[in-house]
C-alpha positions in Angstrom: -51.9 -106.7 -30.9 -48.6 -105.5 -32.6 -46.3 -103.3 -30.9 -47.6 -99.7 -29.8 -45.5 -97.6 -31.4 -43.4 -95.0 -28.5 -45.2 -91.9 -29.8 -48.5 -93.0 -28.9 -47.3 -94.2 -25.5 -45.8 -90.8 -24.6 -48.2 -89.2 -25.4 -50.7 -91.0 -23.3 -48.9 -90.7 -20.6 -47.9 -87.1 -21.1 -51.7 -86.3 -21.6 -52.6 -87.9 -18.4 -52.4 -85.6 -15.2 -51.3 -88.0 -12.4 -52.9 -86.1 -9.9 -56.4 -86.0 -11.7 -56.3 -89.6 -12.3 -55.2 -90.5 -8.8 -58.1 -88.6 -7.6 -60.3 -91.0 -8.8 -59.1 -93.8 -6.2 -58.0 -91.6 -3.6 -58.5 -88.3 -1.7 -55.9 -85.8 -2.4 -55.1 -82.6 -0.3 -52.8 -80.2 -1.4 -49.5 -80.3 0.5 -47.1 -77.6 -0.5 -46.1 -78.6 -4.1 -47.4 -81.9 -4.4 -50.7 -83.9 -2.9 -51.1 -86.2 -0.3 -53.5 -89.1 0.3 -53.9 -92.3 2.2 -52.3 -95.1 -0.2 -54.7 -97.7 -1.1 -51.8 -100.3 -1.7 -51.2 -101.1 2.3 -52.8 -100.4 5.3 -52.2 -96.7 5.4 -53.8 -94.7 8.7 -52.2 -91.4 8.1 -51.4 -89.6 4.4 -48.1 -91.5 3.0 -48.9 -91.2 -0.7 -47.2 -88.8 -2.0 -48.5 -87.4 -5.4 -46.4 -84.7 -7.8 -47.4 -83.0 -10.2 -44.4 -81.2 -11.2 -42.9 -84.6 -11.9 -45.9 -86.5 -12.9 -44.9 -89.4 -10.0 -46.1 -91.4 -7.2 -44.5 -92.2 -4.3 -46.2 -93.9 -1.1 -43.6 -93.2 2.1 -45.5 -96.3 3.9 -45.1 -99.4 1.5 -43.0 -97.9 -1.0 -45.0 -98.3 -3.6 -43.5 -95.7 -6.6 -44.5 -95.0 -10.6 -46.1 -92.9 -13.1 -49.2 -92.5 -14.0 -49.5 -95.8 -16.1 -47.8 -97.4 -13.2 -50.5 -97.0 -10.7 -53.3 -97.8 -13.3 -51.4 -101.2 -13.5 -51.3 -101.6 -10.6 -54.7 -100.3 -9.0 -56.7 -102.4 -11.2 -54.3 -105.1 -11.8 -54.1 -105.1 -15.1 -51.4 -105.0 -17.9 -49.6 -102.2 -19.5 -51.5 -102.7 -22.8 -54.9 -102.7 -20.8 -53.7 -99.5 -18.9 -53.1 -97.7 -21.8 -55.7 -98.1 -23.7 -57.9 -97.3 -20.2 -55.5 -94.0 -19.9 -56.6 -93.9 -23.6 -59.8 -93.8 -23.5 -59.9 -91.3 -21.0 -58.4 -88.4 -23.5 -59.6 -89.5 -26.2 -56.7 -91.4 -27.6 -57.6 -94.8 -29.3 -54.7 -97.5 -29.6 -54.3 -98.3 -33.5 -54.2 -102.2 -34.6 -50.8 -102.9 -35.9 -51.4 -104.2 -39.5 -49.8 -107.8 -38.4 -52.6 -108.2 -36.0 -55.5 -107.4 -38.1 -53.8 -109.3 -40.5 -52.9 -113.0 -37.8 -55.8 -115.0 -38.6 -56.1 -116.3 -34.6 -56.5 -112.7 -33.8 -58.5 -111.6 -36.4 -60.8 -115.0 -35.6 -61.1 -113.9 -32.0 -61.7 -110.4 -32.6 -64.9 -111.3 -34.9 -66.0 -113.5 -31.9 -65.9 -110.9 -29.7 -67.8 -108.5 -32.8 -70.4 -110.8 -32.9 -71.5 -111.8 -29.2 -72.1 -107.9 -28.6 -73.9 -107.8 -31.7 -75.8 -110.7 -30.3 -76.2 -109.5 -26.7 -77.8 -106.3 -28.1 -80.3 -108.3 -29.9 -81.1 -110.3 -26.7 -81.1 -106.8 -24.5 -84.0 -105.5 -27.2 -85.8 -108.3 -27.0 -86.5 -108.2 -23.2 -88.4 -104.7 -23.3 -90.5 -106.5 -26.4 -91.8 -110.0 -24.9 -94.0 -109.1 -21.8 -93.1 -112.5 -20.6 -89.5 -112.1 -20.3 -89.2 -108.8 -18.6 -91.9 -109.9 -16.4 -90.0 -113.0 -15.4 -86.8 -110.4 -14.6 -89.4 -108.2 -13.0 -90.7 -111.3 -11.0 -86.6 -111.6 -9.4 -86.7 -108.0 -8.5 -84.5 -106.6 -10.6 -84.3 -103.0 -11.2 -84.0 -101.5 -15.2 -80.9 -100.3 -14.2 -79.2 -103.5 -13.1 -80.9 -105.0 -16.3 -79.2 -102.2 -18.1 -75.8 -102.5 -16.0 -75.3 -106.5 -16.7 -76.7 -106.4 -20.6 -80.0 -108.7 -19.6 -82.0 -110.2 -22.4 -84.1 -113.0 -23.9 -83.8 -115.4 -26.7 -86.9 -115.2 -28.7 -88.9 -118.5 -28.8 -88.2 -119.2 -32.3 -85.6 -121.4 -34.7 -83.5 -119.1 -36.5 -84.3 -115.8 -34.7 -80.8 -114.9 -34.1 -79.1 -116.5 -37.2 -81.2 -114.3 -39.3 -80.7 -110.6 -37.4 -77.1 -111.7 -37.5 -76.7 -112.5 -40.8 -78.6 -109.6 -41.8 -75.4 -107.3 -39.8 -72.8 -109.2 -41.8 -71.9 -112.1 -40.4 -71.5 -115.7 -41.3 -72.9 -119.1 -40.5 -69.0 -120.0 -40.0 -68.2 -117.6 -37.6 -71.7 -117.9 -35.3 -70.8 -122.2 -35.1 -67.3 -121.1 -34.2 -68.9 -118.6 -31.5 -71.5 -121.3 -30.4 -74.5 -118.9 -31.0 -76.2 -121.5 -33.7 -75.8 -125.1 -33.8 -75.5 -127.4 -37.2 -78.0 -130.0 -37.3 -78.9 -132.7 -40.0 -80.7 -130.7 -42.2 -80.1 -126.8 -40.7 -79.3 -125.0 -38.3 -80.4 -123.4 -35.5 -80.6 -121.2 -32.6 -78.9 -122.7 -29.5 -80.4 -120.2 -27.4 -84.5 -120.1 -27.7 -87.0 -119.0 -25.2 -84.4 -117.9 -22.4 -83.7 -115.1 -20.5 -80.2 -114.3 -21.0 -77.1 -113.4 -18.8 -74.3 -112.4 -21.4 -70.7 -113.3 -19.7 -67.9 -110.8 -20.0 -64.3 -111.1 -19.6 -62.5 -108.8 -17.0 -62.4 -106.1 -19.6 -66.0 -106.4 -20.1 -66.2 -107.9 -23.0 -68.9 -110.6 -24.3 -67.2 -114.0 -24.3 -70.4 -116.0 -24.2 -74.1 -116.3 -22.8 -76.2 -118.4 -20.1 -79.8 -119.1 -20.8 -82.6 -119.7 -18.6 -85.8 -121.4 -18.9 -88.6 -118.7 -17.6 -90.4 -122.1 -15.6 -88.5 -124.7 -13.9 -88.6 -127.4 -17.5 -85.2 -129.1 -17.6 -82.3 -128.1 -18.5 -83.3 -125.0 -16.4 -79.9 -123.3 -17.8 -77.8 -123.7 -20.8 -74.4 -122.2 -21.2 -72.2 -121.2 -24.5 -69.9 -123.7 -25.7 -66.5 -123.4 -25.2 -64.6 -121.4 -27.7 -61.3 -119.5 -28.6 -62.5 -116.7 -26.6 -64.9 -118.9 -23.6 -63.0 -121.3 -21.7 -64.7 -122.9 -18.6 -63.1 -122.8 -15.2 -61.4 -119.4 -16.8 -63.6 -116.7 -16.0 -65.7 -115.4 -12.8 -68.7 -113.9 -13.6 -69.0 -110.0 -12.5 -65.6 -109.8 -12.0 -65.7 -106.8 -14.6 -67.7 -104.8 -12.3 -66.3 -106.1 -9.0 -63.0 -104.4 -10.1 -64.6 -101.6 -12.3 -63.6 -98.9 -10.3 -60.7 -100.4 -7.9 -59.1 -103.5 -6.8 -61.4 -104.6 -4.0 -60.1 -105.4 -0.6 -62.1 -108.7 -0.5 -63.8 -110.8 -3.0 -66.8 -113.0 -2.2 -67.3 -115.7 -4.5 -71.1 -116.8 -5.0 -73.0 -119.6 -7.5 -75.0 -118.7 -10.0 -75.6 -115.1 -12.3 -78.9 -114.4 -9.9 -77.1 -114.1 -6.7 -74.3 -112.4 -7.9 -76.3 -109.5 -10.0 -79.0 -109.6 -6.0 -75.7 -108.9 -4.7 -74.4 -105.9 -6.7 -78.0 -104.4 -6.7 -77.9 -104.4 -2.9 -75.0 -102.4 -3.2 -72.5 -104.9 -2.7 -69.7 -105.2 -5.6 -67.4 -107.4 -4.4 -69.3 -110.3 -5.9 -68.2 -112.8 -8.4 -70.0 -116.6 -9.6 -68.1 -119.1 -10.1 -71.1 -120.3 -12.5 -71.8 -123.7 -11.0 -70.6 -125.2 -7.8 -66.7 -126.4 -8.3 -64.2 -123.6 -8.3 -61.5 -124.3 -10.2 -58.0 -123.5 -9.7 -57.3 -121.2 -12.8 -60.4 -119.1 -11.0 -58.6 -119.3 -7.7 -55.5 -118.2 -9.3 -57.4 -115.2 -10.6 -59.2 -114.0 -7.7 -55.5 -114.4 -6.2 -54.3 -111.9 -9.0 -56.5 -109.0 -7.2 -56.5 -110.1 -3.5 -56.3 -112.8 -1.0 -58.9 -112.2 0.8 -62.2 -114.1 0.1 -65.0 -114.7 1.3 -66.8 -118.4 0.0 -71.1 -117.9 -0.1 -72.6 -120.8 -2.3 -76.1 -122.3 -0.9 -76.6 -123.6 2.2 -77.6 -126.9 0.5 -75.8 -130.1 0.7 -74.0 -129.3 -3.0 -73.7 -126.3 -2.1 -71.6 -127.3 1.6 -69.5 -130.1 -0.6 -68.5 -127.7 -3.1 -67.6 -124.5 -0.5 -65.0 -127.5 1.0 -63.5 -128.3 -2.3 -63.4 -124.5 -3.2 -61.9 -123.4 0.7 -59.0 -126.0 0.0 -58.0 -125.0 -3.9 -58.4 -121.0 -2.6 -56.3 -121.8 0.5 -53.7 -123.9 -1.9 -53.1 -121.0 -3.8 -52.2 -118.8 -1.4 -55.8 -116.8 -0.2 -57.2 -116.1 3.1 -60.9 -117.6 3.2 -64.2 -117.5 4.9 -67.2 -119.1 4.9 -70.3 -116.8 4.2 -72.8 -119.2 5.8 -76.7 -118.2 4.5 -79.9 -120.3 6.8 -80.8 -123.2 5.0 -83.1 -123.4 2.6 -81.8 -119.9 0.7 -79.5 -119.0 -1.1 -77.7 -115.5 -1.7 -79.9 -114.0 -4.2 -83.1 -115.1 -1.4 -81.7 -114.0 1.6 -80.7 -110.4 0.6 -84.1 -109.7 -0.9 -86.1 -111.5 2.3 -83.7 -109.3 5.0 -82.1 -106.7 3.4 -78.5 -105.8 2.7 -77.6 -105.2 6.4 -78.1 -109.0 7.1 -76.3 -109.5 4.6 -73.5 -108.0 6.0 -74.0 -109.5 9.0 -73.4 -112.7 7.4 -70.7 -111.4 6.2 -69.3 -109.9 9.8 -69.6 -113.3 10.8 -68.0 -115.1 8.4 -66.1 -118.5 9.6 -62.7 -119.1 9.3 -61.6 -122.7 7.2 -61.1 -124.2 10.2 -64.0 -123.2 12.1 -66.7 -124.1 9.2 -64.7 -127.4 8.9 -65.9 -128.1 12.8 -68.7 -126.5 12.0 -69.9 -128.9 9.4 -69.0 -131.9 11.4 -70.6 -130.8 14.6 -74.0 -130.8 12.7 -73.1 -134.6 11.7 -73.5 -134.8 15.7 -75.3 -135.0 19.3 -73.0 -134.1 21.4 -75.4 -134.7 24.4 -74.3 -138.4 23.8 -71.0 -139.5 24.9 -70.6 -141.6 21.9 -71.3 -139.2 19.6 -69.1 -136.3 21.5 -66.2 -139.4 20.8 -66.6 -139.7 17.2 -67.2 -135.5 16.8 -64.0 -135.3 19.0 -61.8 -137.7 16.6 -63.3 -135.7 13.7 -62.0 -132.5 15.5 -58.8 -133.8 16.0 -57.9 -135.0 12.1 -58.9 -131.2 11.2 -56.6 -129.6 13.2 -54.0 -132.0 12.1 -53.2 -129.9 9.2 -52.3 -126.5 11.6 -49.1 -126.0 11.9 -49.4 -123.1 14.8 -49.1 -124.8 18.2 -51.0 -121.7 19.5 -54.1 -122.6 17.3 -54.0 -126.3 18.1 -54.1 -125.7 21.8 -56.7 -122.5 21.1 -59.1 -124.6 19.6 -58.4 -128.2 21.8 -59.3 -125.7 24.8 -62.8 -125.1 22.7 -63.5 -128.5 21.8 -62.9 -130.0 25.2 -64.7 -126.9 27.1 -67.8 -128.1 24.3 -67.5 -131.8 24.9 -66.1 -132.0 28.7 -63.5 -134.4 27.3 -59.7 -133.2 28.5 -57.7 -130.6 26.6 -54.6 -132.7 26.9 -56.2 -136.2 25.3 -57.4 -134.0 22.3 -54.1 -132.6 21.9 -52.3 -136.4 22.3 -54.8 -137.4 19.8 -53.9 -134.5 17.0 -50.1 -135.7 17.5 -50.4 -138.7 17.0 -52.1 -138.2 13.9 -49.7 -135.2 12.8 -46.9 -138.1 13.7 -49.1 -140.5 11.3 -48.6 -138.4 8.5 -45.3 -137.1 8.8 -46.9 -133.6 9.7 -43.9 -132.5 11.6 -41.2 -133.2 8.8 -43.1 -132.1 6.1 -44.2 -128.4 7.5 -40.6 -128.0 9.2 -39.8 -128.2 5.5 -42.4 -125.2 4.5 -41.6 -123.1 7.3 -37.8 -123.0 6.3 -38.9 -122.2 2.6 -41.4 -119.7 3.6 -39.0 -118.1 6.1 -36.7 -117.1 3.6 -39.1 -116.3 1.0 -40.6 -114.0 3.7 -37.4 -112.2 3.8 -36.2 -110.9 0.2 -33.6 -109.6 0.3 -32.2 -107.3 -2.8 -28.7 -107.8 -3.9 -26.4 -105.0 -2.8 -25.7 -104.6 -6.7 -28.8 -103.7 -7.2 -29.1 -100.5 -4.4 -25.6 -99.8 -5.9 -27.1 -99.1 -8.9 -30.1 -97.0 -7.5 -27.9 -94.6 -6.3 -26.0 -94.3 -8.2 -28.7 -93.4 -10.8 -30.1 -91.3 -8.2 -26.5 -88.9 -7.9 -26.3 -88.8 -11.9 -29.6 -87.0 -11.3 -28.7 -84.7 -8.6 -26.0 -82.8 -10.2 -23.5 -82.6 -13.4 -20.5 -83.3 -11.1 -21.9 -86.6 -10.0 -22.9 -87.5 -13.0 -19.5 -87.0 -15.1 -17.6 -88.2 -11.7 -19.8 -91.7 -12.5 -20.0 -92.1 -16.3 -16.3 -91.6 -15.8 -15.8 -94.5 -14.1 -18.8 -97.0 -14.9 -20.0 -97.9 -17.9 -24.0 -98.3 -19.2 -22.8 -102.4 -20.0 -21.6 -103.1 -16.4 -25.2 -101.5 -15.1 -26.5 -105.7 -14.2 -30.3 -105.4 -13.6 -31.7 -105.0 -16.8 -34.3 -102.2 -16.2 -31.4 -100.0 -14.3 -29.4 -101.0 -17.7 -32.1 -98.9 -19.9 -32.2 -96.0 -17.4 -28.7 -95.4 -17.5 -28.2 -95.5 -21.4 -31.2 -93.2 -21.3 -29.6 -90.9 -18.7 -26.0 -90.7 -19.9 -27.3 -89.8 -23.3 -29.9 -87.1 -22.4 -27.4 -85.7 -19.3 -24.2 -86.0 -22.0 -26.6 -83.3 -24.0 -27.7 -81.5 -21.0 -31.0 -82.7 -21.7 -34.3 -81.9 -19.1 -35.1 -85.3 -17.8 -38.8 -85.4 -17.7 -39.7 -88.8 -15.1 -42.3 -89.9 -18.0 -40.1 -90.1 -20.7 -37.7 -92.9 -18.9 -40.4 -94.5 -17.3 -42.1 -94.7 -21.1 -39.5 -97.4 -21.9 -41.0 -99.8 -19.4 -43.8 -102.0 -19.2 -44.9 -104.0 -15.9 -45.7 -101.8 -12.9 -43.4 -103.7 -11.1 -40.7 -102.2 -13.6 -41.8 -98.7 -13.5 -42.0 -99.0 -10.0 -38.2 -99.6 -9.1 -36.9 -97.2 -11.8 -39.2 -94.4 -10.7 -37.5 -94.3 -7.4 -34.4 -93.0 -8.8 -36.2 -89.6 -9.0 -38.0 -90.0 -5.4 -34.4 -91.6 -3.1 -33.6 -88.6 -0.8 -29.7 -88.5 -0.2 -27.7 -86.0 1.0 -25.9 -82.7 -0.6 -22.3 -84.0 0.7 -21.6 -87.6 -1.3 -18.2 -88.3 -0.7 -16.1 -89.7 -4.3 -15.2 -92.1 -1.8 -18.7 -93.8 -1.3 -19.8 -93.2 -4.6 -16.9 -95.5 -5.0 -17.6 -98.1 -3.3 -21.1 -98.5 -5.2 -18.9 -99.1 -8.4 -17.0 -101.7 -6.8 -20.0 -103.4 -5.5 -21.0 -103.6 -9.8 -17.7 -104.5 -10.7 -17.1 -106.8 -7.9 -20.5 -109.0 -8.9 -19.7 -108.7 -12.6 -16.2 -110.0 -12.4 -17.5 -112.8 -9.9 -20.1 -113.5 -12.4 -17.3 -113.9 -15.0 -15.1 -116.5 -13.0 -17.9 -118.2 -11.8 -18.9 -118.7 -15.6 -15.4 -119.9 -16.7 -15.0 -122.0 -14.2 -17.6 -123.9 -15.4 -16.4 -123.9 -18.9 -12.6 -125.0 -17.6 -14.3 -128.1 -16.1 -16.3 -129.2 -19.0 -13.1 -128.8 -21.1 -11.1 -130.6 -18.5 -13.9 -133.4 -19.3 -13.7 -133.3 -22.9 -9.9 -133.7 -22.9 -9.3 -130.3 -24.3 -6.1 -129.0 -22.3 -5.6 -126.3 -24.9 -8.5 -124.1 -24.4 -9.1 -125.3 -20.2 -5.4 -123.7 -20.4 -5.9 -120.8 -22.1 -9.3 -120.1 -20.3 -7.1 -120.5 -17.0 -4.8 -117.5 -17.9 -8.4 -115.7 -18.1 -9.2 -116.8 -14.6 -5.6 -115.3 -12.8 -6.3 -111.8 -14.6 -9.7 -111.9 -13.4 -9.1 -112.6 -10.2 -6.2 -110.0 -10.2 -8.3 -107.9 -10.8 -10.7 -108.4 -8.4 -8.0 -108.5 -5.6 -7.3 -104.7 -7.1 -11.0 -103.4 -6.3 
């Protein structure tokens, strides 16, 4: 999409009411001029979200979490500025226009037809369902409900040839563009259908839209299911089924991640939304990675199966690798999700769910059903096993937590298990490698912002405050020595409008940003709390701070430069670049 022109993003934002759209996600109570609420971005227990009307901001006392309207939208569904606004959009009655260079790039305009013609196609398969006995029957058969069929676009591909092709061409489109979407296939003499007598689970995107279509056989004839090709718009490993309805309304605290399009549509007509597929059994990382995007904690349920327990340890360890908290959902063998919730109801479910193992645990898990412990020898080899798996914890706390269960379990001492996961953490260089980690995470843990950077907040925040601290700091600072870049836009933004004695309406700086994380820092230039009596003296000292980093910056830079000419053999300009340095650092020694 081209770029959305300002006016349109103004007035979106300016249209929204903050503190209707916040109401959506969270309970608001009147508190003086603004609202209150519990923030859903933390662990909040009393009200810290702070909601204005007045100013059209957010600002959560408990995490700090700070923005307009667009901002939280971003950020409480995880989603983009573009997809924000044209949700925000939506919601008034605004559409966001195509730019003419985007109707006009060919690889958008391709995918764009794609997306045209798999709703087109997923209508035809939803009509369908209500007109073949045998296929609503099947659904009917599965218990599902008309308004989950309804809610996930269910359908059936009519048992025919060209079925499809021919309602499709008849709506415009052509044989090109249903190959390139995989709806037909090109054989030696014609085409055809790809889909034909199959109920049909269309797959959409996170923003709900059609990206391609399962098929199942209404028996149990192979191949029971047949997916869409892949295609500028359906990549495999990519996408999570449901996802789109998992975070319809907001970013759910968990995600449980299931097999196939029948347990995860059981799931959400239980009442449990939280449910994605993974469509087949091997996660992949690009999935992990976008589960990851909306939280880390999730919950692994695939059958209880043998598959199904292979591909749950290959998904654990990718989910783990990128950074989530998991869980093992474990259903009684012989059932899977979509069984179990329609045998026992959704309370078991949660149950299972309650219940849920730790990596760690189902890993022990697993090989204690491999097992007798009632024989010695066996307890051996199920100890040994033990030992490798906790070989990878780094906490000395959980090695000797769980070496005190094992040996309780197997009557074999607490200390020998312990000596044995040593040894093998010793074997593999354990020690030396997580030492490593834990330095890197400790000071990743810890970030900590440059003292430029607070400088510059402040300062902000006193050109806001009154005329006399803002001519007091233009005075004495200009908009090019502002360093972070965003804090570089608000202040050219401020000292024109305040140079004018303009209003500064929150919306309209915040306007000139796009990632939450943006509007987010700038926004808390209108929510900082200082006090009425600044001294010129510390307002000072945040301009040195600037200076200070920008003239360090500046040596630091032709220092570099002085040695590469010292290198080259060019004396003149290392000279002359020299002369630079002593007024620099004269001037520093002045600040």
């Amino acid at each position: 999409m081209g770029r959305i022109p300002d006016e349109l993003v103004d007035k979106i934002i300016h249209e929204s009411d903050i503190v209707e759209v916040i109401s959506e996600y969270v309970s608001l109570k009147s508190s003086g001029k603004n609202f209150m609420g519990v923030c859903p971005f933390h662990s909040d227990k009393g009200p810290s979200l702070s909601v204005s009307r007045e100013k059209q901001l957010y600002h959560c006392f408990g995490c700090g979490a700070s923005g307009n309207v667009l901002g939280f939208i971003m950020r409480i569904k995880n989603i983009e500025f573009i997809d924000a606004l044209r949700f925000l959009g939506e919601k008034i009655g605004v559409s966001i226009e195509q730019k003419k260079e985007h109707t006009e790039n060919p690889r958008f305009k391709l995918k764009d037809e794609m997306y045209r013609i798999n709703i087109e196609a997923a209508r035809y398969f939803f009509r369908n369902i209500y007109n073949v006995k045998a296929a609503y029957n099947y659904f009917l058969s599965r218990n599902m409900e008309d308004k989950t069929i309804k809610k996930f676009g269910l359908g059936y591909s009519l048992d025919s040839w060209n079925s499809l092709e021919s309602y499709l061409a008849k709506k415009g489109f052509s044989k090109d563009i249903m190959l390139k979407a995989g709806l037909i296939i090109k054989g030696k003499n014609a085409t055809y259908d790809r889909f034909r007598n199959r109920v049909m689970f269309p797959v959409f995107d996170y923003r709900g839209r059609v990206i391609g279509f399962g098929g199942r056989v209404l028996d149990d004839t192979k191949p029971k299911y047949l997916n869409s090709p892949e295609t500028d718009i359906f990549l495999k490993g990519t996408n999570l089924y449901g996802l789109n309805f998992a975070i319809k309304n907001k970013v759910p605290d968990s995600i449980i991640i299931v097999e196939g399009y029948m347990d995860c549509i059981s799931l959400h007509q239980a009442g449990i939304t939280n449910v994605v597929a993974s469509l087949g059994t091997a996660l992949t990382e690009s999935q992990a990675k976008l589960i990851k995007k909306y939280t880390e904690n999730v919950y692994v349920c695939y059958d209880s199966d043998s598959a199904g327990k292979t591909a749950t340890l290959k998904g654990m360890d990718i989910l783990q690798n990128v950074g989530c908290n998991v869980k093992v959902i474990s259903v009684p063998v012989g059932k899977d999700p979509d069984e179990f919730i329609k045998l026992n109801g959704v309370d078991s479910f949660n149950n299972l769910i309650n219940n849920a193992l730790p990596i760690i645990d189902y890993k022990i898990h697993l090989a204690r059903e491999k097992y007798d412990l009632k024989n010695m020898e066996d307890s051996l080899k199920f100890t040994k096993r033990v030992a490798y798996i906790l070989s990878s914890l780094n906490s000395e706390i959980e090695i000797q937590y769980y070496g005190k269960k094992i040996a309780e379990e197997t009557g074999i001492p607490q200390s020998s298990i312990i000596e044995d996961i040593k040894k093998l953490k010793r074997k593999n260089n354990y020690y030396a490698k997580n030492n490593e980690e834990e330095k890197e995470n400790n000071v990743s843990n810890y970030k900590i912002e440059p003292a430029f950077k607070k400088s510059e907040q402040m300062l902000l925040t006193l050109c806001l405050k009154s005329k006399d601290y803002f001519e007091y700091i233009k005075g004495r600072i200009s908009v090019g020595e502002f360093i972070t870049p965003f804090y570089k836009i608000a202040a050219d933004f401020l000292y024109k409008r305040l140079e004018n004695e303009e209003k500064i309406i929150p919306n309209s700086l915040l306007g000139n940003f796009s990632t939450s994380y943006e509007i987010s820092e700038v926004s808390l230039i209108f929510n900082k709390v200082v006090p009425n009596d600044i001294s010129t003296d510390l307002i000072d000292d945040y301009i040195k701070v600037i200076k200070k980093h920008n003239i360090e910056d500046k040596i630091k830079s032709i220092k570099i430069q002085i040695k590469k000419y010292e290198k080259n053999g060019e004396k003149q300009k290392s000279l002359e670049l020299f002369n630079k340095l002593i007024l620099l650092q004269r001037q520093l020694d002045t600040l």
